[in-house]
BALOBA-1460 file (C-alpha; in Angstrom, 3 decimals):
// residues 363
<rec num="1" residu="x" x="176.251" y="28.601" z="137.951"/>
<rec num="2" residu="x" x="174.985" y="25.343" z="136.134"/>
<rec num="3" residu="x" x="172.952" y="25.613" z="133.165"/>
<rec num="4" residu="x" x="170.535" y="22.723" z="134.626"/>
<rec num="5" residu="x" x="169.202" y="25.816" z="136.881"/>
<rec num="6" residu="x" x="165.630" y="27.429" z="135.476"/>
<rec num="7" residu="x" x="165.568" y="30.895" z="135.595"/>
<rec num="8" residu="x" x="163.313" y="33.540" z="135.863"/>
<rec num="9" residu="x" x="164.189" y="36.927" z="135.174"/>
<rec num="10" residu="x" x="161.464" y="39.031" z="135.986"/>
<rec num="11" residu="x" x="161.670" y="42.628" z="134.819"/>
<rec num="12" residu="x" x="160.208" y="45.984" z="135.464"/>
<rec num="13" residu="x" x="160.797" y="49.528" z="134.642"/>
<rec num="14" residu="x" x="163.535" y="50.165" z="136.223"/>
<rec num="15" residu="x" x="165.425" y="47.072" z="134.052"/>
<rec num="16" residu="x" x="164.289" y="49.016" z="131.370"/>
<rec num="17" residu="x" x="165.910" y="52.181" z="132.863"/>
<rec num="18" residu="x" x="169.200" y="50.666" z="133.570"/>
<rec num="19" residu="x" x="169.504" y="50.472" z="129.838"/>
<rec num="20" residu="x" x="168.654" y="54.480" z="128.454"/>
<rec num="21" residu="x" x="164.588" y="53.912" z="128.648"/>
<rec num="22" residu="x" x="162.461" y="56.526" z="130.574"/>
<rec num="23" residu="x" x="160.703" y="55.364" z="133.886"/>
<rec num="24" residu="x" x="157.531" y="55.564" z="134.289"/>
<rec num="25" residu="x" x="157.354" y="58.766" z="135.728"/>
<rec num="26" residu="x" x="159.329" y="60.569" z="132.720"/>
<rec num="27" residu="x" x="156.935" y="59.228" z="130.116"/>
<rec num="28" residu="x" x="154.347" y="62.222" z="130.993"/>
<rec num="29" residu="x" x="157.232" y="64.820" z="131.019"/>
<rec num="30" residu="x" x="158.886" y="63.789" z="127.878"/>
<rec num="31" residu="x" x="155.535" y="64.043" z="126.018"/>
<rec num="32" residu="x" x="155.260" y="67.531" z="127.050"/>
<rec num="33" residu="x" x="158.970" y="67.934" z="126.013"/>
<rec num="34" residu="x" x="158.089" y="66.584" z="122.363"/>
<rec num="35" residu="x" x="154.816" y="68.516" z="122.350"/>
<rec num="36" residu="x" x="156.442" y="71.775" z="122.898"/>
<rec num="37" residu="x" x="159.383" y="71.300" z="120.310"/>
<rec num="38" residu="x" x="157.186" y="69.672" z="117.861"/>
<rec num="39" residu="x" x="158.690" y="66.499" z="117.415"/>
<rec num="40" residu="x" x="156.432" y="64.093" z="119.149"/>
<rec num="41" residu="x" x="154.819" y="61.764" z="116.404"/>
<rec num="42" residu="x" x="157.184" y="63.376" z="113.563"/>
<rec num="43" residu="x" x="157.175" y="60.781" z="110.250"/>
<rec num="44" residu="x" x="154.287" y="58.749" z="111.490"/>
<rec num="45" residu="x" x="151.785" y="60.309" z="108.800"/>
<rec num="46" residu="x" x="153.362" y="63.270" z="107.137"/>
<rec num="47" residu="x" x="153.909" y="67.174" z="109.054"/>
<rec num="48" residu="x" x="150.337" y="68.415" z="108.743"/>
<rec num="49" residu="x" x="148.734" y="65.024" z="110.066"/>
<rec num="50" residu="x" x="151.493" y="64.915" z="113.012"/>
<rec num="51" residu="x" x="150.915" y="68.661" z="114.025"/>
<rec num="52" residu="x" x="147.326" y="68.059" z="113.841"/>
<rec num="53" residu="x" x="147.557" y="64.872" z="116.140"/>
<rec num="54" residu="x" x="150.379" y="67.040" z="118.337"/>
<rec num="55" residu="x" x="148.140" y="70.106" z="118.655"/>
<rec num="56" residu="x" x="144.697" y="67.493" z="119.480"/>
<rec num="57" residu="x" x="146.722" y="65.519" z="122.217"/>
<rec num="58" residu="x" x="147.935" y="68.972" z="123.922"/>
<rec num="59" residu="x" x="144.247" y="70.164" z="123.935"/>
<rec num="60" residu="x" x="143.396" y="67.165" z="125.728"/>
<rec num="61" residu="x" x="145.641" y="67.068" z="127.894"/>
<rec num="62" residu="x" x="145.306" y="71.016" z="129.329"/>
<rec num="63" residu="x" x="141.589" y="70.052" z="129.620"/>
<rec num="64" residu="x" x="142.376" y="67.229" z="131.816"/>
<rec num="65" residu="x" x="145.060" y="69.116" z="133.588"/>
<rec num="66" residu="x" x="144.794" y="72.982" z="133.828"/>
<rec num="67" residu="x" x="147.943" y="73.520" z="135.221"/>
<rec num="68" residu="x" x="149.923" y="71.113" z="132.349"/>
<rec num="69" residu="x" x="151.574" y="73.962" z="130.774"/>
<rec num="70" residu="x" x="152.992" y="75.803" z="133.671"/>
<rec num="71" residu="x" x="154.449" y="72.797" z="136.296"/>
<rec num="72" residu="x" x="157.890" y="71.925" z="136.793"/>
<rec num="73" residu="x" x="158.724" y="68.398" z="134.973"/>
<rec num="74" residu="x" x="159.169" y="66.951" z="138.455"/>
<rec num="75" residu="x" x="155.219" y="68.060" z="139.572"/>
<rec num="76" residu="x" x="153.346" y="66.143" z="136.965"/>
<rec num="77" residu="x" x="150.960" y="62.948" z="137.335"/>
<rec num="78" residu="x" x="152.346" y="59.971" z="136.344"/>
<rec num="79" residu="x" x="151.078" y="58.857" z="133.171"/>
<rec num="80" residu="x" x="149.166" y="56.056" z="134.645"/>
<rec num="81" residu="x" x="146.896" y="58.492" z="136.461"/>
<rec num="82" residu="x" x="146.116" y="60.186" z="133.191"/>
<rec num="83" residu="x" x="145.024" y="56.738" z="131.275"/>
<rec num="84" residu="x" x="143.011" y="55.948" z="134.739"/>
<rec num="85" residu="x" x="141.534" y="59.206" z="134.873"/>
<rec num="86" residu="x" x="140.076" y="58.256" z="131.156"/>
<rec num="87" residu="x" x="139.360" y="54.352" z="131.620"/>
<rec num="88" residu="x" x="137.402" y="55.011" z="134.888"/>
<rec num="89" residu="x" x="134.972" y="57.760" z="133.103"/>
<rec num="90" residu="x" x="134.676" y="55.320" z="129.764"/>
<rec num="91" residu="x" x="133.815" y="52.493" z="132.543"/>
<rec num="92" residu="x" x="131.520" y="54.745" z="134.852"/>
<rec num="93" residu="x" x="129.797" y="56.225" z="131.720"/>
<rec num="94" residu="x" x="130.998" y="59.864" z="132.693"/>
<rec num="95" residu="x" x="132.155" y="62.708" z="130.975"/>
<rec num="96" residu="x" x="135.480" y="64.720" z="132.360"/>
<rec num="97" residu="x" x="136.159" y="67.916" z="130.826"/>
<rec num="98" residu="x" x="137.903" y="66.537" z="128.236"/>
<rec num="99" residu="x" x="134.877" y="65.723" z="126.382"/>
<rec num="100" residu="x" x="132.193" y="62.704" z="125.807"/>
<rec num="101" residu="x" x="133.011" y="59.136" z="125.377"/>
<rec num="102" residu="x" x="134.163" y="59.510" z="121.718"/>
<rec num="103" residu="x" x="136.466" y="62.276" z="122.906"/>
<rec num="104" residu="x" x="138.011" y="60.114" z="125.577"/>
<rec num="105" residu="x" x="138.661" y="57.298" z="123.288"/>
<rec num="106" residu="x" x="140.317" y="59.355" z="121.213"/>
<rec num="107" residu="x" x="142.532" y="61.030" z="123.920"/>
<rec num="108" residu="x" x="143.382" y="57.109" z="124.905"/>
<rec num="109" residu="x" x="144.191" y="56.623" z="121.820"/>
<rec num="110" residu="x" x="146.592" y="59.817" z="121.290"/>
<rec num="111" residu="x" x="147.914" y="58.983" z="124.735"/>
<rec num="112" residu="x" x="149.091" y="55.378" z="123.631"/>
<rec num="113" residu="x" x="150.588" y="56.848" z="120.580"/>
<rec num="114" residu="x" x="152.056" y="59.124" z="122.684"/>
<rec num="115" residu="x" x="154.079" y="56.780" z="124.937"/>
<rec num="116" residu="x" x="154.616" y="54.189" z="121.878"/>
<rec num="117" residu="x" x="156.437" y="57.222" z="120.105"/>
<rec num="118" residu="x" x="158.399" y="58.503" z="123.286"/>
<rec num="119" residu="x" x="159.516" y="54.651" z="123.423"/>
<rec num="120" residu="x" x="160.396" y="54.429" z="120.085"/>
<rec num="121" residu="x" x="162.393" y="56.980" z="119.633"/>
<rec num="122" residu="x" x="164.426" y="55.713" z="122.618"/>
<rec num="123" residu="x" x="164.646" y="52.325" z="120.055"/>
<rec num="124" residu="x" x="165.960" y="54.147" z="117.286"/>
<rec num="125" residu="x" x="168.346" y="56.340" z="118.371"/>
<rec num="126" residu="x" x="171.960" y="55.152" z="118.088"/>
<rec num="127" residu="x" x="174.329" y="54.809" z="121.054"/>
<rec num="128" residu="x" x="176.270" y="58.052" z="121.658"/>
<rec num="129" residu="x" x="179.659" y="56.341" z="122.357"/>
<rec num="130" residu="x" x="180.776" y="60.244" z="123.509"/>
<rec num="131" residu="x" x="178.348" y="59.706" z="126.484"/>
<rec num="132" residu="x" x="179.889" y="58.622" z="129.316"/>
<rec num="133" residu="x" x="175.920" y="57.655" z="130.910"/>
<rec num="134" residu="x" x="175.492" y="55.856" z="127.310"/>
<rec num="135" residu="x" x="178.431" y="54.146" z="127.645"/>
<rec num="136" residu="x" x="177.391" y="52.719" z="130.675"/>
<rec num="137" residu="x" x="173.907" y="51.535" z="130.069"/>
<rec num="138" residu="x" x="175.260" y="50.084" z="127.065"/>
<rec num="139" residu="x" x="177.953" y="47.983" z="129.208"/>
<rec num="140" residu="x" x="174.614" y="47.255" z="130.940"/>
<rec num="141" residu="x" x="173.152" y="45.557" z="128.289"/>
<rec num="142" residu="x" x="176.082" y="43.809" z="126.684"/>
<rec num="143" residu="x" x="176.610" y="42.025" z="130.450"/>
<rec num="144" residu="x" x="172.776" y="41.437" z="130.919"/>
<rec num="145" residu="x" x="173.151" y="39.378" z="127.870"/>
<rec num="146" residu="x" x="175.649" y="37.327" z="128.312"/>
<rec num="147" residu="x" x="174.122" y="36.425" z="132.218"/>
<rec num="148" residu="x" x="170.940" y="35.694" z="130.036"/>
<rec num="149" residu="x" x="172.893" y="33.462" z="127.365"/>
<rec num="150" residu="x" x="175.004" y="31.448" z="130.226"/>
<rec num="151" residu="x" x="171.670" y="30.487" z="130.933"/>
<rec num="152" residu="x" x="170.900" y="28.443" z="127.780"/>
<rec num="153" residu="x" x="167.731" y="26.749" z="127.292"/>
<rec num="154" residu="x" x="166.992" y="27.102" z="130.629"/>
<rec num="155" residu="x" x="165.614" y="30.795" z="130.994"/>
<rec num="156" residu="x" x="162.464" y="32.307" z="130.675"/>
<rec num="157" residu="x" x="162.149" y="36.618" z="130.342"/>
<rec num="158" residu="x" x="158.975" y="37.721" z="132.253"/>
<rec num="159" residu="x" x="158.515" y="41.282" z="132.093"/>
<rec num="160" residu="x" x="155.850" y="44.304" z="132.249"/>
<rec num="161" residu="x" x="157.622" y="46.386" z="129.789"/>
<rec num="162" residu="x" x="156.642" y="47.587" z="126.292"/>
<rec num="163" residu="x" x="160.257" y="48.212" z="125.218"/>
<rec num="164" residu="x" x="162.371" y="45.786" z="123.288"/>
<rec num="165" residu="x" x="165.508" y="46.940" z="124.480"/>
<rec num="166" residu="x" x="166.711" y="43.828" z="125.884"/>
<rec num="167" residu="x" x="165.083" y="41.745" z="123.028"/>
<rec num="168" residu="x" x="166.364" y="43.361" z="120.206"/>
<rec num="169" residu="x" x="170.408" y="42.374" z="121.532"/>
<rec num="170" residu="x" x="168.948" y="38.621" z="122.904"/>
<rec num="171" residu="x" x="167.772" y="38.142" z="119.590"/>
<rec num="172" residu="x" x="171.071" y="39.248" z="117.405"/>
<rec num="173" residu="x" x="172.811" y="36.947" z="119.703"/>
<rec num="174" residu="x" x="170.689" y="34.062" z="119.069"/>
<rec num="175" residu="x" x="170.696" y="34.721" z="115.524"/>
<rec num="176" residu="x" x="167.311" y="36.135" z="114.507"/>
<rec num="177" residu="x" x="166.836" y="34.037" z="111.327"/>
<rec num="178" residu="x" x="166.008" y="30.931" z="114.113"/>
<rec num="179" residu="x" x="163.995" y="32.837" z="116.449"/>
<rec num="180" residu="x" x="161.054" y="31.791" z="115.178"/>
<rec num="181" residu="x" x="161.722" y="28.565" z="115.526"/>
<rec num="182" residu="x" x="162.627" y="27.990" z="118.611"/>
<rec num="183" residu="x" x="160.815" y="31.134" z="120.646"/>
<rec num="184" residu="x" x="158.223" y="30.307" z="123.095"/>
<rec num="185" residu="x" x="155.945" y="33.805" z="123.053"/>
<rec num="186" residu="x" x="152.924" y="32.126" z="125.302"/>
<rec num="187" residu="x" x="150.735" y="32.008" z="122.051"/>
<rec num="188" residu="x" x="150.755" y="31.184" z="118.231"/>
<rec num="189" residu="x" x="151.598" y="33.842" z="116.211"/>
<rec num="190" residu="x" x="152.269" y="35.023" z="112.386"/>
<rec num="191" residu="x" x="155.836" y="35.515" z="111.190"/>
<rec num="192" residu="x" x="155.623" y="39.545" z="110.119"/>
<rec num="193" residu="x" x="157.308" y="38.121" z="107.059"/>
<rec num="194" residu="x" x="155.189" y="36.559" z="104.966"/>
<rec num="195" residu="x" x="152.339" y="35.810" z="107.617"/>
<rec num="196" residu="x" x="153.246" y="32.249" z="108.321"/>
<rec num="197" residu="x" x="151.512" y="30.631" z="111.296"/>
<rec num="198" residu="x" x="154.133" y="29.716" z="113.946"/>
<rec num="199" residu="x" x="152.765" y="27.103" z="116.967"/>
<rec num="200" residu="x" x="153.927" y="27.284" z="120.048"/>
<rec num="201" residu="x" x="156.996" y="24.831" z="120.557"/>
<rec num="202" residu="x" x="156.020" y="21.953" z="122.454"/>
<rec num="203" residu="x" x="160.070" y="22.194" z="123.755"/>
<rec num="204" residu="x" x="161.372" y="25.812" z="123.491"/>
<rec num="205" residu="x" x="165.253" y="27.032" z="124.391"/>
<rec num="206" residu="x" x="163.916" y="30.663" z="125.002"/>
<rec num="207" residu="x" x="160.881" y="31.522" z="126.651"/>
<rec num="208" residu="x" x="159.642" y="35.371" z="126.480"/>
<rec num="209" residu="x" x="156.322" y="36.472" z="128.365"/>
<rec num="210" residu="x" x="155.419" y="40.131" z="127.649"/>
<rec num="211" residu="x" x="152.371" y="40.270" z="130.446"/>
<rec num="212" residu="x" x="151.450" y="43.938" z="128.601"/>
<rec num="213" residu="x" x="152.184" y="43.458" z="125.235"/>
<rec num="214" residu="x" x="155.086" y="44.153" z="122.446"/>
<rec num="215" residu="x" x="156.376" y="46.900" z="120.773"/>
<rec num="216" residu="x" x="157.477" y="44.546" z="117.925"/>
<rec num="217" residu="x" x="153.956" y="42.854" z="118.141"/>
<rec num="218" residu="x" x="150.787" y="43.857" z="116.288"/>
<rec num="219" residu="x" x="147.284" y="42.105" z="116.429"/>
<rec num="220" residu="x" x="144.426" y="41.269" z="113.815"/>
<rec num="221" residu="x" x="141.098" y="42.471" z="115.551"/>
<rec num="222" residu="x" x="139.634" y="40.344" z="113.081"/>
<rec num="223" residu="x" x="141.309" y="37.181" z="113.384"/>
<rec num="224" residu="x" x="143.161" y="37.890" z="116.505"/>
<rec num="225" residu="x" x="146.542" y="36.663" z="115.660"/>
<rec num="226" residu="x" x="149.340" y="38.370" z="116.192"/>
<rec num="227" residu="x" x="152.362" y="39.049" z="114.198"/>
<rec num="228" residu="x" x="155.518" y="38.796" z="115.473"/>
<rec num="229" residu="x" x="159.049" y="40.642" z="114.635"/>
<rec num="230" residu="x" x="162.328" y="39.640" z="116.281"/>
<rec num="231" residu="x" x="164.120" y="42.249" z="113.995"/>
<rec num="232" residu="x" x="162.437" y="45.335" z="115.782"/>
<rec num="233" residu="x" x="159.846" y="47.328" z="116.162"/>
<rec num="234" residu="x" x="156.631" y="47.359" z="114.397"/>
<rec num="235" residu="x" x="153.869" y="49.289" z="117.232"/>
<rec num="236" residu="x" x="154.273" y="52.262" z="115.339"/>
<rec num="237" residu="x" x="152.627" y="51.175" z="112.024"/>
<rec num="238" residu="x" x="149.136" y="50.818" z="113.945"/>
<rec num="239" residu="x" x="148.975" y="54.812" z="114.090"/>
<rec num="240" residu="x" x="150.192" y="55.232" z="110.095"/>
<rec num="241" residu="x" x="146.559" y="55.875" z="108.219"/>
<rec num="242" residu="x" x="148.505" y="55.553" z="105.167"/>
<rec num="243" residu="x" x="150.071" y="52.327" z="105.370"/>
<rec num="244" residu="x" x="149.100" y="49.723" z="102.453"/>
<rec num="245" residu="x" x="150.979" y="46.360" z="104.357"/>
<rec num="246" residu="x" x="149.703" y="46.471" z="107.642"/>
<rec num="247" residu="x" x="146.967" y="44.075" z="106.881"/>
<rec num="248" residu="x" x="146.160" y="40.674" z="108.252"/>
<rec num="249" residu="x" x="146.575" y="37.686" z="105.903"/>
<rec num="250" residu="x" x="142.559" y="36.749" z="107.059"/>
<rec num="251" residu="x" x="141.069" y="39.913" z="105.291"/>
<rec num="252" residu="x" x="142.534" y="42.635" z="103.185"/>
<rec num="253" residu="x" x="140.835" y="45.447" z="104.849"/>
<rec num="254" residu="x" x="141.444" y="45.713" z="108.369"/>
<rec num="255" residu="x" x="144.446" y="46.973" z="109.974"/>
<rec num="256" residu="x" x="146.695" y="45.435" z="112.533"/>
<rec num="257" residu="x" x="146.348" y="47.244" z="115.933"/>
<rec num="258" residu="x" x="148.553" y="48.237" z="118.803"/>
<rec num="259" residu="x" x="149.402" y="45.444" z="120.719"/>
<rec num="260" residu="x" x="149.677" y="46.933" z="123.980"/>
<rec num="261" residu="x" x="147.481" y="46.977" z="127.709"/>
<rec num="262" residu="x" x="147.408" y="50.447" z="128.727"/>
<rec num="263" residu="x" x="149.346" y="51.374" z="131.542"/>
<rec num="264" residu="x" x="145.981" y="52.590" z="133.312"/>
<rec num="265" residu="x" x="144.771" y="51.454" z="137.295"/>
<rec num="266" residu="x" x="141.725" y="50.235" z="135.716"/>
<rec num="267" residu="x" x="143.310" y="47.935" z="133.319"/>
<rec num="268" residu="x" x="141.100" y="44.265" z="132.136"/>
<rec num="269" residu="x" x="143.285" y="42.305" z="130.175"/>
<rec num="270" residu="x" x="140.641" y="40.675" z="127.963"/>
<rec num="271" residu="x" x="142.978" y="39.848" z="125.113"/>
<rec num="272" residu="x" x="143.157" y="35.940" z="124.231"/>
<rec num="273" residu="x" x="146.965" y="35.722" z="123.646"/>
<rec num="274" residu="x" x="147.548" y="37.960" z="126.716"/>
<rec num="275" residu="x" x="145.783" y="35.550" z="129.158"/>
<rec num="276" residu="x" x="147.705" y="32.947" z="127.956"/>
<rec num="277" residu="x" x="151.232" y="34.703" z="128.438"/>
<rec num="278" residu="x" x="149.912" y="35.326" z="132.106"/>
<rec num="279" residu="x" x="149.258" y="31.324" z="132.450"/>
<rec num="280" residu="x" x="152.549" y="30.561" z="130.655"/>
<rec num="281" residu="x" x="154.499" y="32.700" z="133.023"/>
<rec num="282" residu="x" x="153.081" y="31.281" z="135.765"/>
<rec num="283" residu="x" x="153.492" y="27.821" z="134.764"/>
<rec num="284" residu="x" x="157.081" y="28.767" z="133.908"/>
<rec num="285" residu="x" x="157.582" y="30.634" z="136.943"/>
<rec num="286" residu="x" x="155.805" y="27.991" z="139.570"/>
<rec num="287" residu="x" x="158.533" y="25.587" z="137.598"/>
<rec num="288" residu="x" x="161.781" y="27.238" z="138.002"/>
<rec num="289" residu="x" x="164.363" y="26.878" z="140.775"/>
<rec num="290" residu="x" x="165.326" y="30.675" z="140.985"/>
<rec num="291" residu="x" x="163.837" y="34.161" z="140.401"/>
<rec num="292" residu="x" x="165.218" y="37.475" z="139.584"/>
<rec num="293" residu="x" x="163.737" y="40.529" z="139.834"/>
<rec num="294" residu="x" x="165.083" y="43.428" z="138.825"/>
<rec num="295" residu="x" x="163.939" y="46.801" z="138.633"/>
<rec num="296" residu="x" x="160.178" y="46.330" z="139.564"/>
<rec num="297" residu="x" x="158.852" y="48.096" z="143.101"/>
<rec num="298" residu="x" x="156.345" y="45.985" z="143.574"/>
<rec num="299" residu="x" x="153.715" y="48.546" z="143.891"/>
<rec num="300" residu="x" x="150.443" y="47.784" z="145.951"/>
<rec num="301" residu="x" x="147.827" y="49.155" z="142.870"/>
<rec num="302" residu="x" x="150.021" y="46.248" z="140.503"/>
<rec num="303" residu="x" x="147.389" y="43.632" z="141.891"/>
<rec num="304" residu="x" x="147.805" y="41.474" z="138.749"/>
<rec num="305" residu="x" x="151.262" y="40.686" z="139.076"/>
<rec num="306" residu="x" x="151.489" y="40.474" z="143.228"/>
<rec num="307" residu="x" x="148.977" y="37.772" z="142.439"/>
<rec num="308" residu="x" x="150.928" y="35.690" z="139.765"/>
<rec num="309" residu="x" x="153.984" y="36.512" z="142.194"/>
<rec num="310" residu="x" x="151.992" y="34.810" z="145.113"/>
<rec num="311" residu="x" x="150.347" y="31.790" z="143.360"/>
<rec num="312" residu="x" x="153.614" y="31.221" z="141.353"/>
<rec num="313" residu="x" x="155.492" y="30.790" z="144.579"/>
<rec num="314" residu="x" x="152.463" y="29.156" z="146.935"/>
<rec num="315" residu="x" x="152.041" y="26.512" z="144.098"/>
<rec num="316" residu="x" x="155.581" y="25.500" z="143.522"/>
<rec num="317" residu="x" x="156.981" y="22.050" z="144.205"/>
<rec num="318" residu="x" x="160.338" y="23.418" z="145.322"/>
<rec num="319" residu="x" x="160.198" y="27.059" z="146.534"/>
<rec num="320" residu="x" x="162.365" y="29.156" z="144.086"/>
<rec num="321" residu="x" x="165.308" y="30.899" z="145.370"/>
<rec num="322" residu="x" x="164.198" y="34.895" z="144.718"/>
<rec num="323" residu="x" x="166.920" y="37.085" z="144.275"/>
<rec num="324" residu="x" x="165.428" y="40.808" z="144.138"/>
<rec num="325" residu="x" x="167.838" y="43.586" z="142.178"/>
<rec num="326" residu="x" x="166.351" y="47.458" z="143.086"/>
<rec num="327" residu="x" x="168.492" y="50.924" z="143.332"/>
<rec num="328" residu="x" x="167.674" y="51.712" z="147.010"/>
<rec num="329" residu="x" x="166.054" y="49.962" z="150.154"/>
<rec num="330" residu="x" x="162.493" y="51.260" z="149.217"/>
<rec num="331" residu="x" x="160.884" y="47.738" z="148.349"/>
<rec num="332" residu="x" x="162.590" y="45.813" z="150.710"/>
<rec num="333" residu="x" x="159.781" y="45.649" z="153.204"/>
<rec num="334" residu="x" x="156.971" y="44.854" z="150.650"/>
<rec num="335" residu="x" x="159.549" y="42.272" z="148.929"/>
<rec num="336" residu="x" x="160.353" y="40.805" z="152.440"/>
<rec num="337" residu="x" x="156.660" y="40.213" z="153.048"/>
<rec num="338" residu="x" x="155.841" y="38.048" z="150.009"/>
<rec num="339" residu="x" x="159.530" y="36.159" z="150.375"/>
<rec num="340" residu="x" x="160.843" y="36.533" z="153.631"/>
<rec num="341" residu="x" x="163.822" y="34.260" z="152.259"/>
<rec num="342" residu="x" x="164.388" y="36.624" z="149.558"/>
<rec num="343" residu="x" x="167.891" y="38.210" z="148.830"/>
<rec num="344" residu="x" x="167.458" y="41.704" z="148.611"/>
<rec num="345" residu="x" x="170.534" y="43.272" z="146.420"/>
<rec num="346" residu="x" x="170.140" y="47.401" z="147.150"/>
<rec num="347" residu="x" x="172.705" y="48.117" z="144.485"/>
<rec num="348" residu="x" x="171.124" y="48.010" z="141.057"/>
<rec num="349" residu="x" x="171.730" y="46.050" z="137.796"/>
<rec num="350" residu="x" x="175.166" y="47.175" z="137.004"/>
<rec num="351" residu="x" x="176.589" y="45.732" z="140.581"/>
<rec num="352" residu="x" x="174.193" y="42.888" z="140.148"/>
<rec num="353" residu="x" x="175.670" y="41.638" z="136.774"/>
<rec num="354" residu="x" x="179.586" y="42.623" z="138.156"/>
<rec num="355" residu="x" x="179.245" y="40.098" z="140.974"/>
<rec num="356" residu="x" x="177.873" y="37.446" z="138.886"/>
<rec num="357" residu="x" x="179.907" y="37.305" z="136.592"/>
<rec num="358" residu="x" x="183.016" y="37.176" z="139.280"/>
<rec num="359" residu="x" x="180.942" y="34.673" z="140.708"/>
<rec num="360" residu="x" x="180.716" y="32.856" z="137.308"/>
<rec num="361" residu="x" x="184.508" y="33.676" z="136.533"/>
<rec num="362" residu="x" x="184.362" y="36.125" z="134.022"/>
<rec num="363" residu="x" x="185.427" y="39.087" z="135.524"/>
């Protein structure tokens, strides 16, 4: 494939997935998991704090479901319905049984800590070469980044994940020292080291839109910059009350926050930086001559993204070619609606990646 082609890779969870992170639909279980063997939020602010927070979050959570104790894994609510559950009442001014306003704040709260941990942790742990489904994803990754690489300075990431999965081995192979300056993020940002401001590059060779925010991101609610790290994660110090650095260069006393949209049904992305990743991935996606989308369902509640999929394509000079990458036939008919030129590959990531790269002759 010639590297004068400008790709889009367009990512969801199950991208994420095909590389050892939880769908979804495992986020809610795996909490409980952590809950119950008392590991969930572990180091963030020292054992008595973390029980405290576990023990809180588990309150919450029984109040909001009765039954959260006693399901099978398989029977529980996404995660998304619990955040929508508590965004609707804040909105609506009602109280669930959870508690007041304050109360459901702080369940929010608890409940993005939750999910940043559970992510984390999939971060930090080291590949288990012994596991042959480790193994695998791994492989995964290692061929997802050279596709991305062959693609030069003509590739743009656009993705609804938190994780930094992909990232985190994209960067190493770029060599993280020039990240920074060459990265195209969709805003300005500060350099976590030393707080330098970083402008957007009027002529970037990597382009990386994270429509819901970073988990090596953090935000001033002061100044409303955001710091960047391309040598990991950072989400977690936003939940560490004892934390003396995480502190905007504008003012000494306020901390950086999470910088992260909730996965919730009632979602307003009102965040200055976010809007303008959503315009720069459109731009960049109205621009480029192909698509791929992998692992991303394309589910009718997503309205935000079915739009940028639909103006991106209505407004483009050339129509893109869209290649769509799932496990299973269960999009297909919602994929062939929107692009009824579309080629829909049924066999996941892993066969994806094989045939380019016999395609591209390195098989």
């Amino acid at each position: 494939m010639g590297t004068s082609i400008r790709t889009t890779l367009f990512t969801g969870a199950g991208a994420s997935r095909a590389i050892g992170y939880p769908l979804t639909r495992d986020l809610l279980p795996q909490v409980r998991d952590e809950i119950e063997k008392g590991i969930l939020f572990e180091g963030i602010n020292g054992p008595e704090r973390d029980r405290s927070d576990r023990e809180e979050l588990k309150r919450y959570l029984i109040a909001l479901y009765p039954g959260f104790e006693a399901v099978r894994p398989e029977r529980l609510p996404l995660i998304t319905d619990a955040f929508s559950l508590v965004e609707y009442s804040l909105s609506a001014g009602e109280a669930l049984a959870v508690g007041n306003a304050s109360t459901l704040r702080r369940f929010r709260e608890l409940l993005m800590q939750a999910i940043t941990d559970v992510l984390m942790g999939e971060f930090d742990d080291p590949w288990n070469n012994d596991d042959p489904e480790q193994q695998c994803q791994r492989e995964v990754l290692g061929h997802l980044i050279e596709w991305v690489v062959a693609r030069q300075d003509q590739f743009g990431l656009v993705t609804t994940n938190y994780d930094i999965g992909m990232e985190y081995d994209l960067y190493e192979r770029m060599g993280r020292e020039k990240i920074y300056g060459f990265i195209d993020l969709g805003y300005d940002y500060r350099q976590v080291d030393g707080g330098d401001e970083r402008r957007r590059p009027a002529e970037s060779s990597l382009h990386v839109y994270k429509l819901h925010g970073s988990l090596d991101t953090l935000r001033c609610p002061t100044c409303g910059y955001i710091y960047f790290n391309p040598f990991g994660a950072i989400a977690y110090h936003a939940f560490r009350k004892l934390c003396d650095d995480n502190i905007c260069h504008c003012r000494d006393d306020v901390r950086l926050d999470l910088h992260i949209v909730s996965p919730s049904l009632v979602r307003e992305i009102r965040d200055a930086s976010l809007l303008t990743v959503w315009r720069s991935a459109l731009e960049w996606m109205r621009r480029s001559d192909q698509w791929v989308i992998v692992g991303y369902s394309l589910p009718p509640e997503d309205l935000g993204v079915r739009s940028l999929f639909s103006r991106a394509y209505r407004s483009a000079e050339n129509k893109p070619r869209v290649t769509v990458v799932q496990h299973g036939d269960d999009a297909r008919a919602a994929y062939d609606l929107l692009f009824p030129d579309c080629e829909y590959f049924n066999a996941g990531l892993a066969e994806f990646l094989q045939r380019e790269r016999a395609v591209e002759g390195r098989a």
